[in-house]
BAZABA-612839 format. One record per residue (C-alpha): x, y, z; residue in three letters. Coordinates in steps of 0.2 Angstrom, whole numbers, plus 5000, padded with zeros to 4 digits. Layout:
BEGIN
XYZALA
...
***
This chain:
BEGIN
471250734106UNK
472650814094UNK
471450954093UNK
471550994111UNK
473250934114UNK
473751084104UNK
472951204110UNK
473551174126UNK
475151194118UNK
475051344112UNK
473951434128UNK
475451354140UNK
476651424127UNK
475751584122UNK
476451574105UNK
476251474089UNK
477751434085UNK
478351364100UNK
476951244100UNK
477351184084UNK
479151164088UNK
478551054103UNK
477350954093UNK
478250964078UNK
476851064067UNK
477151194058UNK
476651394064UNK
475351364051UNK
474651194056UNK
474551244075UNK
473451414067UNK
472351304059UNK
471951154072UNK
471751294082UNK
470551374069UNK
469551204069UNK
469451184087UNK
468551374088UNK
467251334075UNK
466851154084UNK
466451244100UNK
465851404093UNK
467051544103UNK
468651624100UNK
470051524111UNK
471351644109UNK
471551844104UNK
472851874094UNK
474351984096UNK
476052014086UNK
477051874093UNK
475851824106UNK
474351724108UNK
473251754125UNK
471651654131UNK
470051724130UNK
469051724146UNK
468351564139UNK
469751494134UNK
470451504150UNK
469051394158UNK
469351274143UNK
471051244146UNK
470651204165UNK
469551064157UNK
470751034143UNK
472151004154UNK
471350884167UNK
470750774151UNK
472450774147UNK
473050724162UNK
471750594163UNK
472250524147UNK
474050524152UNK
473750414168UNK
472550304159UNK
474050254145UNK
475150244161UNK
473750114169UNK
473550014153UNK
475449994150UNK
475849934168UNK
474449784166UNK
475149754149UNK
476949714158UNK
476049624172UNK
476449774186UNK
474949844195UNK
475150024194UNK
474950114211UNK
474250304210UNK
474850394224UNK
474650564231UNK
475550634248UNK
475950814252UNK
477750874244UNK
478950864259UNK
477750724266UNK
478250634250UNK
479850674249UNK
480650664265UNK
479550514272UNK
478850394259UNK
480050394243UNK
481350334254UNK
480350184259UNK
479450144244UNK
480950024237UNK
480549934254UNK
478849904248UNK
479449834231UNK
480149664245UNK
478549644247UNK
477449674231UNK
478649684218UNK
477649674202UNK
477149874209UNK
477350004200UNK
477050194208UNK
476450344199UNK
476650484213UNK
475850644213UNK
476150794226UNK
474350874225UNK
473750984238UNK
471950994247UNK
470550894245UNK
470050854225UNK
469150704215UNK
469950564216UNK
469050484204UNK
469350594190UNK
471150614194UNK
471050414193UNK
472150414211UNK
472050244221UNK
472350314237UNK
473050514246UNK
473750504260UNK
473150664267UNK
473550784283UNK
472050854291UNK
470250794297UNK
469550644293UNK
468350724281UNK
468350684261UNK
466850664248UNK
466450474241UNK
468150414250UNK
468550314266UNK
469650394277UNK
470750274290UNK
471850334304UNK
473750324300UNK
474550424312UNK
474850574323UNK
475950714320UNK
477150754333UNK
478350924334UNK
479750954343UNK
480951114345UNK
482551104335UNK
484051204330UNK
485451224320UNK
487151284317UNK
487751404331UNK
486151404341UNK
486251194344UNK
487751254353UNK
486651374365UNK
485851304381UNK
484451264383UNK
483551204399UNK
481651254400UNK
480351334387UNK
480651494395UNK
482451524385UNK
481351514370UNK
480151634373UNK
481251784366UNK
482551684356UNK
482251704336UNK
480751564329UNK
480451504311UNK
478651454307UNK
477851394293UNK
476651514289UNK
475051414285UNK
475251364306UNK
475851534313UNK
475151474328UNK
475951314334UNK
477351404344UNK
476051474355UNK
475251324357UNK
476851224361UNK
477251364375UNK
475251334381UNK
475451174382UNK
477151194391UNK
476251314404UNK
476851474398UNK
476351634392UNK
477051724379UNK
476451854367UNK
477751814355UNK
478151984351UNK
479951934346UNK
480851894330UNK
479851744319UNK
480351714303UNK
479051644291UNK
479151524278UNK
478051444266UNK
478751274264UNK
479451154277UNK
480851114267UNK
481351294267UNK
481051304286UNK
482051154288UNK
483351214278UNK
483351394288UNK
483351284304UNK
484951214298UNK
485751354296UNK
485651434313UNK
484251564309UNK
482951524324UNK
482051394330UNK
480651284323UNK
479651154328UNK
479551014316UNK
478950854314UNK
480250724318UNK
479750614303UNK
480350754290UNK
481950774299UNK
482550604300UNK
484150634290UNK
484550804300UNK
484650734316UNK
485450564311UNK
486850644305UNK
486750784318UNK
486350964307UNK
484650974317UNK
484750934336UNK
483150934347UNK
483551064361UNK
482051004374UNK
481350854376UNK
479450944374UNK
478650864360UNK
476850904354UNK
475550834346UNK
474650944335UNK
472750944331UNK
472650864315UNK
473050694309UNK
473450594295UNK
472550504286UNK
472550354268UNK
471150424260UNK
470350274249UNK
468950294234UNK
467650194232UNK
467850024224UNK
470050054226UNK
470049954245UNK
470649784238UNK
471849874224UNK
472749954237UNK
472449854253UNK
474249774255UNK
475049954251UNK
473950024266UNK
474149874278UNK
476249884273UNK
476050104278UNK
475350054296UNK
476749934301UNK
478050074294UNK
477250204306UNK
477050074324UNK
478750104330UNK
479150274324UNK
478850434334UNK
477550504318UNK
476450354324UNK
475550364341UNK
473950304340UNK
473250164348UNK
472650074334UNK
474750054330UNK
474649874336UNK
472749824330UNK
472449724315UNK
472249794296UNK
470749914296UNK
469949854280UNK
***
């Protein structure tokens, strides 16, 4: 484990002697675990430049390994200290502005009800192994689709048209004032403006100005500012239009295709079923949840 812990050291650093100063080894000891780490698996890890170290093609696919043990290790010292206080350890993972803006303000809530909890929160995107990234449960937005978990219904997403700065100020009275008024979208749903303006009966090609952005924190941010207008989930805006920066120009909101969804592993239902049961009531009377199943029983 040294052994590997400095070599991912020295490949994240791509130098020797920063790797010893972050481990406290000299240049020389980081050469020579290095060294001992090539002759164990029988290939060059690194080619060596003046100044610089670089990954060989199969030292890149060894740090992809390397670093997931590491991680791994990391979360189960993280696991085995929380039972040694007497805390449960909760490992959590949530899309970034998902987590951000929704559930780290509630978690302390949460803490009322279980307080010997403690969170370990990770921002990971798409579907990955839970297992091996020893995660209890992911609250994930999409389909209900995700190998050797169970995945239960928390809630739908719902968008509405907002604006900020000088264009809150604008009127607004019918989809049709939006069709050529600037747009920000985020630019893995490029489509959702035209499928708010379908679902409101009209037809636009959208041939005007749209401003993309990669992040919803960024579009949020841009939509504050007065740039365009965006169509946002109310759940991440909460704050905005509280204290009036965001104002929903038309009461037209939409419900878009996918979902989300607590994503549990196999053998983690009982660890995490009051967390779950506890993230249902959050989402019964809040305009992120509508669903049917809001006023039904726990699903486990």
């Amino acid at each position: 484990m040294r052994l590997l812990q400095t070599f991912e050291s020295a490949a994240r650093h791509g130098n020797f002697t920063r790797a010893g100063d972050e481990l406290a080894l000299t240049q020389s000891a980081v050469s020579r675990q290095v060294r001992d780490l090539e002759t164990q698996i029988g290939h060059a890890l690194f080619e060596r430049n003046r100044g610089r170290v670089i990954t060989t093609p199969r030292g890149e696919a060894f740090l992809q390994e390397v670093t997931q043990l590491l991680r791994m290790a990391e979360v189960t010292m993280r696991h085995a200290k929380a039972a040694e206080g007497g805390h449960k350890l909760l490992t959590i993972n949530a899309l970034p502005t998902f987590a951000l803006r929704w559930l780290a303000p509630r978690l302390a809530g949460y803490l009322d009800k279980d307080p010997n909890t403690t969170f370990d929160i990770t921002t990971r995107k798409g579907v990955f192994d839970l297992a091996s990234e020893q995660c209890d449960l992911s609250i994930h937005f999409g389909d209900p689709h995700w190998p050797s978990a169970r995945c239960i219904y928390l809630c739908s997403e719902i968008v509405v048209p907002v604006a900020g700065g000088a264009l809150l100020r604008q009127p607004v009275s019918r989809p049709q004032d939006l069709v050529t008024a600037p747009k920000l979208v985020l630019s893995e749903r490029a489509h959702l403006w035209s499928e708010w303006f379908d679902r409101c009966g009209v037809s636009t090609p959208l041939k005007h100005l749209v401003h993309s952005f990669d992040q919803f924190t960024l579009t949020i941010e841009a939509a504050k500012s007065g740039l365009g207008y965006a169509l946002l989930p109310r759940y991440l805006i909460e704050k905005e239009l509280a204290a009036g920066d965001l104002g929903v120009v038309l009461d037209a909101p939409h419900a878009t295709q996918k979902a989300y969804y607590l994503v549990i592993p196999e053998g983690r239902e009982e660890k995490v079923k009051l967390f779950c049961d506890w993230l249902l009531e959050q989402v019964k009377f809040r305009p992120l949840a509508k669903t049917a199943q809001a006023g039904s029983a726990s699903p486990f």
